[in-house]
BAZA-916241 format. One line per 5 residues: number of its first residue (from 1); for each residue z, y, x of C-alpha. Coordinates in steps of 0.02 Angstrom, whole numbers, plus 50000, padded with zeros to 5 digits. Layout:
<atoms>
NUM> Z:Y:X  ... .
</atoms>
This chain:
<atoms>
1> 48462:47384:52792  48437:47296:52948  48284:47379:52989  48361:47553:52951  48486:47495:53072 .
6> 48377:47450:53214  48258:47619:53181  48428:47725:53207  48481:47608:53365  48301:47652:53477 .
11> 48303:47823:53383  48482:47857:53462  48429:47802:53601  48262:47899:53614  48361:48068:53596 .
16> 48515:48034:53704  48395:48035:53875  48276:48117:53840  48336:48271:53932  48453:48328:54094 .
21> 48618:48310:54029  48665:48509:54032  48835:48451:53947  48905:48309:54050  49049:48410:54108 .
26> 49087:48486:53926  49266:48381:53931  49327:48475:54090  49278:48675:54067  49439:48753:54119 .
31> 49546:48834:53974  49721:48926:53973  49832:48761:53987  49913:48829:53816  49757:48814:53722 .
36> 49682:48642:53680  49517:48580:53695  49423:48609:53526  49441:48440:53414  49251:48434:53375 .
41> 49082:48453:53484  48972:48495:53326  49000:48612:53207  48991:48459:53073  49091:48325:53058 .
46> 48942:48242:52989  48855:48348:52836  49049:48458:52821  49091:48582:52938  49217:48539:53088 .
51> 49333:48680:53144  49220:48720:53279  49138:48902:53292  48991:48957:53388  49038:49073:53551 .
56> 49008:49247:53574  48856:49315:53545  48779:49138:53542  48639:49087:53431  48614:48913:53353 .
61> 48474:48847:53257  48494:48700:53122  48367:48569:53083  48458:48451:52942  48356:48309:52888 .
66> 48390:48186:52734  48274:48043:52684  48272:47966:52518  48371:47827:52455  48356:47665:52589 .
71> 48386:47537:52466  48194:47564:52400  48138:47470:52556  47966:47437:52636  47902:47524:52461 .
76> 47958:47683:52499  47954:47640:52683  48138:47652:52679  48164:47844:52621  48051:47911:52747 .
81> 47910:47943:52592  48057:48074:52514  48154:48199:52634  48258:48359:52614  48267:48467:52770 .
86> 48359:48618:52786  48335:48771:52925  48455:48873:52948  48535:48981:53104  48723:49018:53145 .
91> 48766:49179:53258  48936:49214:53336  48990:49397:53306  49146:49345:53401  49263:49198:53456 .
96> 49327:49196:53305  49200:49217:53183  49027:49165:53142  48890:49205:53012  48766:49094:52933 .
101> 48582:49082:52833  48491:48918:52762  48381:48846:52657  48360:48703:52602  48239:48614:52516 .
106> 48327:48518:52388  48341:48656:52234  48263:48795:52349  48433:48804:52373  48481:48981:52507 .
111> 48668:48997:52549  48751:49137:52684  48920:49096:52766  49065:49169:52860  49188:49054:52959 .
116> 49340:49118:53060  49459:49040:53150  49633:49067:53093  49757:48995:53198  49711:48873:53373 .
121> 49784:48729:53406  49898:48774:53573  50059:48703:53631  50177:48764:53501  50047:48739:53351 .
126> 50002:48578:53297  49827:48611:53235  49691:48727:53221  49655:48814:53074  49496:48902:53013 .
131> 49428:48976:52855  49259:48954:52808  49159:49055:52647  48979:49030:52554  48881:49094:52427 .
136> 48740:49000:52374  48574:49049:52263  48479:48921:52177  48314:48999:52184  48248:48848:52100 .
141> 48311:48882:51902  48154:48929:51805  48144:49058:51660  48041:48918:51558  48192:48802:51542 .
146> 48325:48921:51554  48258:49085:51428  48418:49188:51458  48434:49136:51642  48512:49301:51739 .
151> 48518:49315:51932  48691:49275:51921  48676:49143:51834  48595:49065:52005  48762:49070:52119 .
156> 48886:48961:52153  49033:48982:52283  49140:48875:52400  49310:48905:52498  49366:48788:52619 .
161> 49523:48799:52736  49458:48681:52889  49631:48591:52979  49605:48484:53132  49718:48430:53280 .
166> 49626:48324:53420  49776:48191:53448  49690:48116:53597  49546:48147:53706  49456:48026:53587 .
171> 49532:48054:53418  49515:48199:53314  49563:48213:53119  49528:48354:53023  49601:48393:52811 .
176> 49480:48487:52723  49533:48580:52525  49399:48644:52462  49365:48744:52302  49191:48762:52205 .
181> 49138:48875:52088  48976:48887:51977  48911:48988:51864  48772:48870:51803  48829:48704:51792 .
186> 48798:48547:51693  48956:48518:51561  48909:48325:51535  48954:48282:51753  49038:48416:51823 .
191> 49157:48566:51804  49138:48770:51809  49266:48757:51948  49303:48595:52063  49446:48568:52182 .
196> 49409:48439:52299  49489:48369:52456  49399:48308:52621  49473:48190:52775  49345:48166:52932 .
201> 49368:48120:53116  49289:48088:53280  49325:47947:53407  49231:47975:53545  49160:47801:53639 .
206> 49068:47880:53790  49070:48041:53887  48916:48098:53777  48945:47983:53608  49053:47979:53449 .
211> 49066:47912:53310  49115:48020:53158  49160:47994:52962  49205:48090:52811  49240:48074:52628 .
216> 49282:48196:52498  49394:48168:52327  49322:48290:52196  49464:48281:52073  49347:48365:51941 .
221> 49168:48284:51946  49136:48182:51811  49054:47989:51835  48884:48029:51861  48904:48100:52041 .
226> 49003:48014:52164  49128:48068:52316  49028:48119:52466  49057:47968:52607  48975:47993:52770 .
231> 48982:47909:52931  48894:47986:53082  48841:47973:53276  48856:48114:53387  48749:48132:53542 .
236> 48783:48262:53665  48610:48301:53772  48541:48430:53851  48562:48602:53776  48572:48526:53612 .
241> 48724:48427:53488  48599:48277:53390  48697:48209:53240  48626:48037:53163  48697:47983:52995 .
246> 48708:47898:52831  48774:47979:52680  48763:47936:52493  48713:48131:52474  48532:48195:52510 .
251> 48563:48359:52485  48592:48455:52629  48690:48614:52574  48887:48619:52573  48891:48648:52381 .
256> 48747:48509:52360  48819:48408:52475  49004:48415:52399  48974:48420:52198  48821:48333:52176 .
261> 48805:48157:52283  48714:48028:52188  48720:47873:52276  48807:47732:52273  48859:47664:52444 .
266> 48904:47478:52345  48757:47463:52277  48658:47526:52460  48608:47689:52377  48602:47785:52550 .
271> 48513:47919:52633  48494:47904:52824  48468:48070:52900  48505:48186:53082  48563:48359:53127 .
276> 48495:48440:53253  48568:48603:53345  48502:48714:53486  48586:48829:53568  48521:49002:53635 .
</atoms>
């Protein structure tokens, strides 16, 4: 653990200079003095999305990595022998809305998104509100274990409302309800449909740091898979938002991510991983 700790201490630092610092005046881009500042800089809190939308017409590309489980050690030269990575790419049709496309590698797992802001936190509004759709495909179900396996068979669904008020220039919270539906699903660990509950936040530490955490209650998952807990660093460099983490899920995708985490933070079952966004 203390070596995982170290690599993610000179890998932090590695990323946080290593380019003109494009964003260093993020904090003080003048807004109508009704409207608050947005109470995330990523558009994950760490592997669940933040209320934050992409712009106009801007284009962001996602690099999500996950190793494998830590607690193997030098054997498994501490999860770096077993990743996940997911690419994906967000666009902003407007302010208010955004469309998205991954896949990930973990189940050959492809999932499209909407998000749209609801309701922005302003001076007579306590907090901002967004919505936020997928539909995922499992393209990794094969006809040789499943014989009357339809295409339909391979979806699964999530709605989340996303609601977060930054309280201070440091501190944001954000309550996230979720619902999950599958139409495959294993009967033995885990529900057709799951209702789950999410609480994550941001306290910032330096003009281009924070440090983040979130952890989900799935009130219908059976004991084999656990509650997603996540704790994250945000660094804010040059054209891009770089997001290191540890999480006891190593799947990537927000249905993966929520229904089926499999480690055991008490027992060091974690995955260390990063996020990486660019902007165009």
């Amino acid at each position: 653990m203390t070596k995982a700790l170290l690599f993610l201490s000179v890998f932090s630092s590695v990323f946080a200079f290593a380019q003109e610092d494009l964003l260093k005046d993020i904090d003080t881009i003048q807004t109508n003095s009704e409207i608050s500042q947005p109470a995330f800089k990523a558009l994950q809190i760490v592997t669940g999305q933040s209320t934050k939308l992409a712009a106009k017409k801007e284009w962001y590309m996602i690099v999500a990595h996950r190793f494998g489980d830590i607690s193997a050690g030098f054997k498994d030269f501490f999860g770096l022998d077993n990743a996940s990575t997911k690419l994906g790419a967000i666009y902003g049709i407007s302010d208010a809305v955004s469309v998205s496309l991954s896949r990930e590698t973990n189940m050959k797992t492809f999932e499209g998104g909407v998000k749209y802001r609801l309701i922005r936190q302003n001076e007579k509004f306590p907090v901002d509100i967004v919505g936020y759709n997928v539909m995922a495909v499992n393209t990794d179900l094969k006809k040789e274990n499943y014989p009357y396996l339809k295409f339909n068979d391979r979806l699964s669904y999530l709605t989340q409302a996303l609601i977060s008020r930054r309280f201070t220039d440091k501190l944001s919270l954000q309550l996230t309800p979720s619902f999950v539906h599958k139409n495959l699903y294993e009967p033995r660990n885990e529900d057709k449909n799951q209702f789950l509950t999410g609480l994550g936040g941001r306290y910032k530490i330096s003009k281009r740091v924070s440090v983040n955490a979130e952890y989900f209650v799935n009130f219908d998952n059976h004991s084999f898979y656990k509650n997603p807990l996540s704790l994250g660093l945000d660094i804010e460099t040059g054209g891009h938002v770089f997001q290191l983490l540890f999480t006891n899920s190593q799947i990537n995708s927000d249905i993966g991510y929520l229904t089926n985490a499999s480690g055991n933070w008490g027992k060091g079952h974690i995955f260390f991983g990063f996020n990486l966004y660019r902007v165009f």
